[in-house]
Steps between C-alpha positions, in 0.01 A plus 500: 500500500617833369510796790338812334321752656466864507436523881635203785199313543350437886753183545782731475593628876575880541895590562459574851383159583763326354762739693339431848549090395814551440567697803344232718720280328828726546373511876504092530842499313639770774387319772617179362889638431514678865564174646699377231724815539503454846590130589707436185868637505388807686791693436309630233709333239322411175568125534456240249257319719320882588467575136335086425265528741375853399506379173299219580277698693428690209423246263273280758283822562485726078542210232431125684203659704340655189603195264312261693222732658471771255575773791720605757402567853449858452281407162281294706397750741452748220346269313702453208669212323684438203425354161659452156320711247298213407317536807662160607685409837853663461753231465819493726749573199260834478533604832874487557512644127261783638715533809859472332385884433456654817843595511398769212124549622617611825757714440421877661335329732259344244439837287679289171206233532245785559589663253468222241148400665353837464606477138277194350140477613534163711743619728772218387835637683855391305420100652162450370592599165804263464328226684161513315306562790219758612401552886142506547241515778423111636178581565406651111363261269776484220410440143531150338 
């Protein structure tokens, strides 16, 4: 299915609620690395072991939770999830895909992927483009 239309239809969420979602997530990642900053090597030394586990604290929460779910913690509670631009369950490969861009989406403190959302009438940021994937609200009924 082709995406064309002159305004975002309903199923498209405004900006501001995927910000908060993504806030709420940035808010379970910061709680989540304050103990792992703490406990392990704290010197404050970027350690190999430091950087794994914030690394793998990273991918269990952005692109495993939405590649098996379809949404992220802070998605949930703002009642958003993720699907390919089919409409279909995003795939794993998607999601880190989608993710493997956040280094450029939140750059300025997010203003680059802002920036690029406000530009295209679905609100796909840098990631969604790339990965093929459009975030939408769960509770919307999506076109088949």
């Amino acid at each position: 299915m082709k995406l064309s239309y002159t305004y975002a239809p309903s199923y498209i969420p405004e900006k501001k609620y995927r910000i908060f979602a993504l806030l709420i997530d940035f808010a379970i990642l910061g709680i989540i690395f304050i103990p792992i900053s703490l406990f392990v090597d704290p010197r404050g030394d970027q350690s190999p072991l430091k950087i794994s586990l914030y690394l793998l604290t990273w991918i269990i929460l952005f692109p495993v939770c939405e590649g098996i779910k379809g949404f992220t913690i802070g998605k949930k509670i703002m009642k958003l999830k993720v699907v390919q631009l089919d409409f279909t369950q995003v795939s794993l490969s998607n999601a880190i895909i989608r993710h493997l861009f956040d280094i450029i989406d939140f750059q300025l403190f997010g203003l680059i992927g802002l920036m690029i959302a406000a530009n295209n009438k679905y609100n796909r940021r840098l990631g969604d483009l790339i990965g093929m994937t459009i975030v939408v609200k769960a509770d919307e009924e999506l076109p088949e």
